[in-house]
C-alpha positions as CSV (number, residue, x, y, z in Angstrom):
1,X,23.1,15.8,268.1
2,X,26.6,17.0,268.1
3,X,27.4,20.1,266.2
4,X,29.5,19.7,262.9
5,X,32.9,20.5,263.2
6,X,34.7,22.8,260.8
7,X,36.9,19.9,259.3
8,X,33.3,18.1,258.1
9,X,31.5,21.3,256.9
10,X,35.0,21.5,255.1
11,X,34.8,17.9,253.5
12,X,31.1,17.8,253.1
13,X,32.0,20.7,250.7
14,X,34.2,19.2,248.8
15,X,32.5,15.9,248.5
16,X,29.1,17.9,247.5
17,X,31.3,17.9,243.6
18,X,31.2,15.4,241.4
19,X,33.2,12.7,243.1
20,X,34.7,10.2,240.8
21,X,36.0,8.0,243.6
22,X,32.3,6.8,245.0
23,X,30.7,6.9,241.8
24,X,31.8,5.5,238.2
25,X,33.3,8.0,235.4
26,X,31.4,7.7,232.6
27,X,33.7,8.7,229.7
28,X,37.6,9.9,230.4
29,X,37.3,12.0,227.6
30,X,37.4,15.9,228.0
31,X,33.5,16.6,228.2
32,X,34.2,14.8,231.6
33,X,38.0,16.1,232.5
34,X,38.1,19.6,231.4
35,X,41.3,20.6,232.9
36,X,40.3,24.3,232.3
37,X,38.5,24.4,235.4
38,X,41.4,23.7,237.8
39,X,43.3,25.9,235.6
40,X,41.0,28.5,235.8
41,X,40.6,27.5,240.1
42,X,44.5,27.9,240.0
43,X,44.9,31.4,238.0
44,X,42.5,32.3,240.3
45,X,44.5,31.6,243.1
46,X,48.3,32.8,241.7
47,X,48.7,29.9,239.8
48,X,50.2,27.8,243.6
49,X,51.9,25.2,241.1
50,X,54.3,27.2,239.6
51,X,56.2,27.9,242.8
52,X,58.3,24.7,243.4
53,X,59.3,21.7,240.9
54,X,57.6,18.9,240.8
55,X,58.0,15.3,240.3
56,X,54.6,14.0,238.4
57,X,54.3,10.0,238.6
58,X,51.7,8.0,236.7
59,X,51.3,4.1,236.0
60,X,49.1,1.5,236.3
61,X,50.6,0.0,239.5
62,X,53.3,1.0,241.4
63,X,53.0,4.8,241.7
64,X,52.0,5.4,244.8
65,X,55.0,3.1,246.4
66,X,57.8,4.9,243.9
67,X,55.9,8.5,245.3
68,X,55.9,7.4,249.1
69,X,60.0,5.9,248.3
70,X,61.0,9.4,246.4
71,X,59.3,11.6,248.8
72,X,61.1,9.7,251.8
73,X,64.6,10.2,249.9
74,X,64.2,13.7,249.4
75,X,63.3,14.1,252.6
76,X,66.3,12.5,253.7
77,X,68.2,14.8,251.7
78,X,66.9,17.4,253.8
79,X,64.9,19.3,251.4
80,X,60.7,20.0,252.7
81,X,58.6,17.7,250.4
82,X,54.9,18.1,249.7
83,X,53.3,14.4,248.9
84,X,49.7,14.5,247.3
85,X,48.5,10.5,246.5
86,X,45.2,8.8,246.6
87,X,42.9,7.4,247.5
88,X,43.2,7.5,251.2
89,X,43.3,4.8,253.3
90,X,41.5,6.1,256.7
91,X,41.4,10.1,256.2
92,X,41.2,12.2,253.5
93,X,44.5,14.3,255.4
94,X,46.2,10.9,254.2
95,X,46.2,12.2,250.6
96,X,48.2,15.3,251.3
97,X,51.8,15.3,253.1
98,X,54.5,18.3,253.8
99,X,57.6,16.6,255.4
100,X,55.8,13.2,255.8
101,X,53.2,15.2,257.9
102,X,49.2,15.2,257.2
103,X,47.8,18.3,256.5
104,X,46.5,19.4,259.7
105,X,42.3,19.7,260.2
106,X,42.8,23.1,260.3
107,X,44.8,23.7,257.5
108,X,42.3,22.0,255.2
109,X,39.1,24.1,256.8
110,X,41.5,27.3,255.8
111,X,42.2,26.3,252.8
112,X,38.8,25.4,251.7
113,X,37.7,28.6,252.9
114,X,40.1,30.7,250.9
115,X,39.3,28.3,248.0
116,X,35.4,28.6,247.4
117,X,34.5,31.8,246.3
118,X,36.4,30.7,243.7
119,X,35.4,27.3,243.1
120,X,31.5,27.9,243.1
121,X,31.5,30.0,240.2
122,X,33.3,27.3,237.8
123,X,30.9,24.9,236.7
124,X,31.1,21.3,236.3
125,X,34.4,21.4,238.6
126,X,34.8,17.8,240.5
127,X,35.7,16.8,243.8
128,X,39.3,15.8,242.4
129,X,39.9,19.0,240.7
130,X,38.9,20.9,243.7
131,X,41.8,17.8,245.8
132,X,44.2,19.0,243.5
133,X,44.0,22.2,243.6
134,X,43.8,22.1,247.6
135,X,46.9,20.0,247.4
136,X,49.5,22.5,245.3
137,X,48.0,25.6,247.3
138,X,49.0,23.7,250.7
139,X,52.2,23.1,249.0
140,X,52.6,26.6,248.5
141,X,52.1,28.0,251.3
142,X,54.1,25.2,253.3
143,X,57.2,26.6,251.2
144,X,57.9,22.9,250.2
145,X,61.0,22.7,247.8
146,X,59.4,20.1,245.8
147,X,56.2,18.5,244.9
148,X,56.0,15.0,244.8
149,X,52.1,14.3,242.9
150,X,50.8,10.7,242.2
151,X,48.3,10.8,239.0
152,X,44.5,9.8,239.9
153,X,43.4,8.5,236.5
154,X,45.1,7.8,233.1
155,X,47.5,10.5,233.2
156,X,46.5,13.2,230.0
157,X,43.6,14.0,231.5
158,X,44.1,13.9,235.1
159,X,43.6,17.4,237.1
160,X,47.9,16.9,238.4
161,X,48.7,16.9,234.6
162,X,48.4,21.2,235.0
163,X,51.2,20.6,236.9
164,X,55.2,21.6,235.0
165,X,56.8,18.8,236.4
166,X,60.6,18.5,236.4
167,X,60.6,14.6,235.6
168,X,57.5,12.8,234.6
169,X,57.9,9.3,235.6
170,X,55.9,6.1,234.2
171,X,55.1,3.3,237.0
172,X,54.5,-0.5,235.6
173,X,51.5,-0.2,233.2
174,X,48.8,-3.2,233.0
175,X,45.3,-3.9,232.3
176,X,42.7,-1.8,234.8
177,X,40.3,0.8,234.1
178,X,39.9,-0.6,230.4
179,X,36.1,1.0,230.2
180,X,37.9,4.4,230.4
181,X,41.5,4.2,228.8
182,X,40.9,1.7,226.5
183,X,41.5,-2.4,226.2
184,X,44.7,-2.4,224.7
185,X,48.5,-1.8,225.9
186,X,48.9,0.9,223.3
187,X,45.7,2.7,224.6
188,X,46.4,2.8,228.4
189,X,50.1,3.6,227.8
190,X,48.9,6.1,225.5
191,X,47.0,7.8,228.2
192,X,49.5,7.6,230.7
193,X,52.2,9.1,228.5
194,X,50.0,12.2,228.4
195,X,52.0,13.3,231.1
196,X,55.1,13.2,229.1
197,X,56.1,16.8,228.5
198,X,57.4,19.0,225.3
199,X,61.4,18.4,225.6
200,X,61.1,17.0,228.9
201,X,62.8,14.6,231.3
202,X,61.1,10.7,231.5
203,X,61.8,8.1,234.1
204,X,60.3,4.9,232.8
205,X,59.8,1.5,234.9
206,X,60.3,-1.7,232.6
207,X,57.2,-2.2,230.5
208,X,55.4,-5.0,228.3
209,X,56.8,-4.2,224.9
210,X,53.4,-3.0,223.8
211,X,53.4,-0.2,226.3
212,X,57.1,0.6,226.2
213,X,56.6,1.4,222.1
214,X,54.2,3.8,223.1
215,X,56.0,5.9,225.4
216,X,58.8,5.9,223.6
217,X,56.8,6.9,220.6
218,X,55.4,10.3,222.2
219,X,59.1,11.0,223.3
220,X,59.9,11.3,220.0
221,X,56.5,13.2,219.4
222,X,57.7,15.3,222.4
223,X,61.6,15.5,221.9
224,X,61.4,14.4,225.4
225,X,64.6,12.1,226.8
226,X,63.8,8.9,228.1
227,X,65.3,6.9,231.0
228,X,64.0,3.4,231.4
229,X,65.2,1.7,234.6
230,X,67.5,-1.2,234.2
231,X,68.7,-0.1,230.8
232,X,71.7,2.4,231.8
233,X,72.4,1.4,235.5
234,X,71.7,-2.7,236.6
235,X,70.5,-3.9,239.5
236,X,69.7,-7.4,241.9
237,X,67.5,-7.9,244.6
238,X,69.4,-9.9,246.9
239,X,68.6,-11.1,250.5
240,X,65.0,-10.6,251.6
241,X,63.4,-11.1,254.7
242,X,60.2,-10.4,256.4
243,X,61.5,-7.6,257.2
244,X,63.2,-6.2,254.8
245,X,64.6,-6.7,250.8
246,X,68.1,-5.6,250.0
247,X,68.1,-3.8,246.5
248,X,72.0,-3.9,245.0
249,X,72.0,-1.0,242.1
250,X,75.7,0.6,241.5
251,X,77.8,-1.1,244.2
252,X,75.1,0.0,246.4
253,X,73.0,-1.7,248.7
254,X,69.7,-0.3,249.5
255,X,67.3,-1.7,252.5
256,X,63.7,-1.6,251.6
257,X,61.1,-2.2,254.2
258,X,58.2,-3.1,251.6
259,X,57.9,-6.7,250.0
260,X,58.0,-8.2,247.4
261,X,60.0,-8.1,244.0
262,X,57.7,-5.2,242.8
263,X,58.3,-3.0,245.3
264,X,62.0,-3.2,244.4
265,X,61.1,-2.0,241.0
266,X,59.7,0.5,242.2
267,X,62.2,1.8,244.7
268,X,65.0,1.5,241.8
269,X,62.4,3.6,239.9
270,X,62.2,6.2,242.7
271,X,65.9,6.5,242.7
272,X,66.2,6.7,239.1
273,X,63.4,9.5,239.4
274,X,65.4,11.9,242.3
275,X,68.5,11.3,240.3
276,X,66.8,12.4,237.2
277,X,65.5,15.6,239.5
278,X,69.6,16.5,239.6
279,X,69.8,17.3,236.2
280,X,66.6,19.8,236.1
281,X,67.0,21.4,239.9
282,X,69.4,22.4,242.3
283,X,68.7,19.2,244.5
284,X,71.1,17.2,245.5
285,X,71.0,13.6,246.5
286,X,74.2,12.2,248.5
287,X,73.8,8.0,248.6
288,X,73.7,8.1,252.2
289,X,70.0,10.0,251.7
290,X,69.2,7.5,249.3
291,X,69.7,4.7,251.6
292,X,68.1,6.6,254.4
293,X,65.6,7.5,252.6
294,X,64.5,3.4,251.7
295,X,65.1,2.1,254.3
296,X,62.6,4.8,256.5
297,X,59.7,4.5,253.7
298,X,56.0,3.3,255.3
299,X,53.5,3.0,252.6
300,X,50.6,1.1,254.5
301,X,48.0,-1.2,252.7
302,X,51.0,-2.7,250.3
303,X,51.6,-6.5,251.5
304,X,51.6,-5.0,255.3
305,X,52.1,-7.7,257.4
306,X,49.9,-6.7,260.7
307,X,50.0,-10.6,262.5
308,X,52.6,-13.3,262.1
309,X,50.7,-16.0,264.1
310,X,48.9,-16.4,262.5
311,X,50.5,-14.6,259.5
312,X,48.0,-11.9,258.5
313,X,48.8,-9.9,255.4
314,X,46.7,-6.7,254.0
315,X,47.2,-5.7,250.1
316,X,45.8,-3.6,247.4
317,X,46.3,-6.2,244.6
318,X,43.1,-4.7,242.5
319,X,43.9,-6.2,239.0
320,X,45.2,-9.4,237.2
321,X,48.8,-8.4,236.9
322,X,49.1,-7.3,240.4
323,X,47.2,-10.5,241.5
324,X,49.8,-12.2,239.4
325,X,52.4,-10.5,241.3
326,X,51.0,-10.6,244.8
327,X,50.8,-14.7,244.4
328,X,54.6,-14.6,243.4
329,X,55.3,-12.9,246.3
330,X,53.2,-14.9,248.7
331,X,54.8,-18.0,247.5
332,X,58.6,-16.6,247.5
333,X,57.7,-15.4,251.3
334,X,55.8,-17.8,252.5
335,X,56.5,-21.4,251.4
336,X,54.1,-24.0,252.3
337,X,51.9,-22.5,254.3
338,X,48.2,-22.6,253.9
339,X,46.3,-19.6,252.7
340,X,43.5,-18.2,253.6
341,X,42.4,-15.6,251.3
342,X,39.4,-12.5,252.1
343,X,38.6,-11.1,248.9
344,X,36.9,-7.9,247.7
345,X,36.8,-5.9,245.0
346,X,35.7,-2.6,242.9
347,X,33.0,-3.0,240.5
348,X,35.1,-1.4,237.9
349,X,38.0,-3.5,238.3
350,X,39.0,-6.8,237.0
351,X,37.8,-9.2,239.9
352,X,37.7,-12.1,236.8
353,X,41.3,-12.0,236.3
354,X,42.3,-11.5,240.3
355,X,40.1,-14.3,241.2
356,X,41.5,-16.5,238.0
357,X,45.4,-15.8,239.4
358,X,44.6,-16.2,242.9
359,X,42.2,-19.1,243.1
360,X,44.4,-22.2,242.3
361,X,46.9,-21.1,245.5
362,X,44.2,-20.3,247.8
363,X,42.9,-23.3,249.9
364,X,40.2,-21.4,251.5
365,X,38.5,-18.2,250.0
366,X,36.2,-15.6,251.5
367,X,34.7,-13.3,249.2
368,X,33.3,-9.8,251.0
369,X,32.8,-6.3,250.6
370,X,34.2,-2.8,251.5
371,X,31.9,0.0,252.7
372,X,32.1,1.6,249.7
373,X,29.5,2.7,246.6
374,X,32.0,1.1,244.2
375,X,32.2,-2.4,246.1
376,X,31.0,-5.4,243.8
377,X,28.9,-7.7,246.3
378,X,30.3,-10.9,247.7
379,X,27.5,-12.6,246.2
380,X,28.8,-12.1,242.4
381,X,32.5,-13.2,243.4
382,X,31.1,-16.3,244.4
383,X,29.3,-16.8,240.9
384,X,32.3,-15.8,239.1
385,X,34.4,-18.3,241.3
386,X,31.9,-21.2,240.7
387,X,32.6,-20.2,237.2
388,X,35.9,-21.4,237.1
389,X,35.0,-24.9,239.4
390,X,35.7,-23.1,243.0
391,X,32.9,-22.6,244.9
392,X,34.2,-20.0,247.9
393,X,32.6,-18.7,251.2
394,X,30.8,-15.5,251.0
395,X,30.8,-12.5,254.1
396,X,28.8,-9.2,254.1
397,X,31.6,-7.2,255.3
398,X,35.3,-7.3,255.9
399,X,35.4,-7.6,260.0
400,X,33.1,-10.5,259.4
401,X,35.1,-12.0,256.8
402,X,37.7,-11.9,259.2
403,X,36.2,-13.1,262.2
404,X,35.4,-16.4,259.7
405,X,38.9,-16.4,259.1
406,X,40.4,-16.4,262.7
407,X,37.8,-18.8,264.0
408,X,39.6,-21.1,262.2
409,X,43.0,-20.2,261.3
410,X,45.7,-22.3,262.6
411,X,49.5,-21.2,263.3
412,X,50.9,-22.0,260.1
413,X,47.9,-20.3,257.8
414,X,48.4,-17.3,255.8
415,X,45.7,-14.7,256.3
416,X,45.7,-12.2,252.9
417,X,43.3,-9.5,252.6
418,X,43.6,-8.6,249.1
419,X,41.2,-7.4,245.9
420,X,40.8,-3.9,246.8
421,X,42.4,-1.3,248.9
422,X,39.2,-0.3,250.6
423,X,39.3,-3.7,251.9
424,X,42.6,-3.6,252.7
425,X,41.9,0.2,254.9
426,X,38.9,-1.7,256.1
427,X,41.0,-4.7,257.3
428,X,43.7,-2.5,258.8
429,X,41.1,-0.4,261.1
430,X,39.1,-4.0,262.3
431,X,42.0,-5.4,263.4
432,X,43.6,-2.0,264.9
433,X,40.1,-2.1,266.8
434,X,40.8,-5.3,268.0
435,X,43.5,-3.6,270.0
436,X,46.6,-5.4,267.7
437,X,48.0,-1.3,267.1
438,X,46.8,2.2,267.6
439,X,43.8,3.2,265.7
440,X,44.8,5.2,263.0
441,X,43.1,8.9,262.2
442,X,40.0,9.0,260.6
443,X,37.7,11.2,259.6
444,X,34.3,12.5,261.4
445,X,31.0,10.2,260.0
């Protein structure tokens, strides 16, 4: 048996913590999220947050794209960016970034290392908390000049919310996670405007009304300014490609490598958010970083097109709006052709309301299931599909899913992996071990 290395004794350590991510939250109520224990990690360890500004994004959809797009501008700008996002797709050094690097195997064993005689006195503290923490102390010690931090969960709550973040920006808010922030607009917008600080700077995508009355609602709570996107500068999306989407905001035309009308939200959302940064730091963004910046962005997992023949697309649709929007897209890109769609999804997500927007365009359907705790089994997708008239094919796991899929696919079908962005990782790393690209890093088993 092969020793363990450093980097494993390292996870294994964190993962020993209560670990949200593999296992349902039963409340999001603060008996569950106590932020005083990362504070209390942090104090411990000079309070790492306080040393740069950050930029803290939370949303229902979206954030991860508008953190990956903002980091990649400042970047361009020439300023050294820390990126902490989640989940990961392939390895946990996915989740934290200093100038578009991963944190390095070692860096991670050190910093666990310096971190537990401080974490194992502080009960109760989860695997996230400890993440988090990890995350702003790599930052630190990197020297980054700004901290770019995606929220986990809700936003009020969430262990990133210790954070004093420069401008707090709101991502597109919909319906997910409704057993823990509640089952109306007002609720989950409510949570994610947690993040909203006392007289400080928002960055708001558009929003349902329902949501947008909310956050502007604890602005005024907060005497915090408010910048929605769209209502001070306008923009177009104008030629799109598989390749690319031009973005015109200002007399400027921005490249965007990721698809899809939402992702140009999002990216006028990131710039929004780095101009808003202007105004509370000494960073400066010239428009030629802001075009760089786009047009460099790789946010894998997000409408990825790995094949075009046939056309085989990975996404991390995982709720009914983002279905909703993933269909648009399919249909706006690819006209005409047939699709053939592998589905999987969390247990705690809305499968009902993906399967409902995605069912009536799909002529052939695969349900399956990630390697993951969380994963709802193929079995029940099919019972909810035959629900609503469809009965669909059924695969124990996503390279098998996939192998049904090829052995029949013809030039002009449209493979989609989409439901959950497990699946979407798992999909990825089959077909990169199929020899298509290079295998991606992953961590030890």
């Amino acid at each position: 048996m092969q020793p363990i290395s450093a980097y494993k004794q390292a996870l294994n350590y964190i993962y020993s913590h209560t670990n949200f991510e593999r296992k349902q939250m039963p409340k999001y109520d603060m008996t569950t999220l106590d932020l005083s224990r990362v504070t209390t990690l942090l104090e411990k360890l000079d309070n790492p947050h306080h040393q740069y500004p950050a930029l803290l994004i939370a949303g229902t959809k979206g954030k991860g794209s508008t953190a990956a797009m903002s980091d990649s501008i400042i970047r361009a700008a020439g300023y050294k960016t820390g990126l902490y996002t989640s989940p990961h797709l392939h390895s946990f050094r996915e989740r934290i970034k200093m100038d578009g690097e991963l944190i390095s195997e070692a860096d991670v064993v050190e910093l666990v290392r310096q971190m537990r005689p401080y974490v194992d006195p502080i009960a109760g503290i989860t695997a996230w908390e400890i993440m988090t923490a990890l995350a702003f102390l790599a930052f630190a010690r990197a020297g980054v000049d700004l901290a770019v931090l995606e929220v986990g969960l809700g936003g009020r709550l969430d262990a990133t919310n210790v954070s004093k973040p420069s401008v707090s920006v709101i991502t597109s808010i919909s319906y997910d996670h409704t057993h823990l922030l509640g089952n109306t607009f007002p609720l989950i917008a409510r949570e994610k405007a947690g993040i909203i600080k006392q007289q400080g700077l928002v960055v708001s995508a558009p929003q349902y009304p329902e949501a947008m009355t909310e956050i502007e609602a604890v602005c005024r709570e907060k005497d915090a300014r408010l910048i929605v996107v769209g209502d001070e500068v306008s923009w177009r999306v104008g030629r799109v490609s598989l390749d690319e989407q031009i973005v015109y905001r200002n007399g400027q035309a921005y490249a965007i490598p990721l698809l899809g009308r939402h992702q140009a939200v999002n990216a006028i959302t990131a710039l929004t958010a780095v101009e808003a940064l202007q105004s509370k730091t000494d960073l400066r963004f010239s428009d030629e970083a802001k075009k760089e910046g786009l047009a460099a962005v790789r946010w894998p997992g997000r409408l990825e097109i790995l094949n075009k023949n046939p056309m085989f697309i990975v996404d991390s649709a995982m709720n009914g709006d983002s279905a909703r929007k993933l269909r648009q897209t399919l249909s706006d890109y690819f006209p005409g052709r047939n699709l053939i769609l592998i589905f999987g999804s969390s247990g705690d997500h809305h499968y009902s309301a993906m399967l409902k927007e995605l069912l009536p365009y799909a002529d052939r359907v695969i349900a399956t299931q990630a390697n993951h705790p969380r994963s709802t089994s193929p079995e029940i997708l099919a019972a909810v599909a035959q629900t609503m008239d469809r009965m669909i094919e059924t695969a124990p796991t996503v390279a098998q899913a996939l192998d049904m899929a090829l052995a029949k696919a013809e030039e002009r079908d449209l493979i989609c992996v989409a439901g959950s962005l497990f699946c979407a990782a798992e999909a990825r790393y089959v077909w990169a071990e199929k020899g298509n690209f290079p295998l991606p890093p992953t961590d030890p088993i």
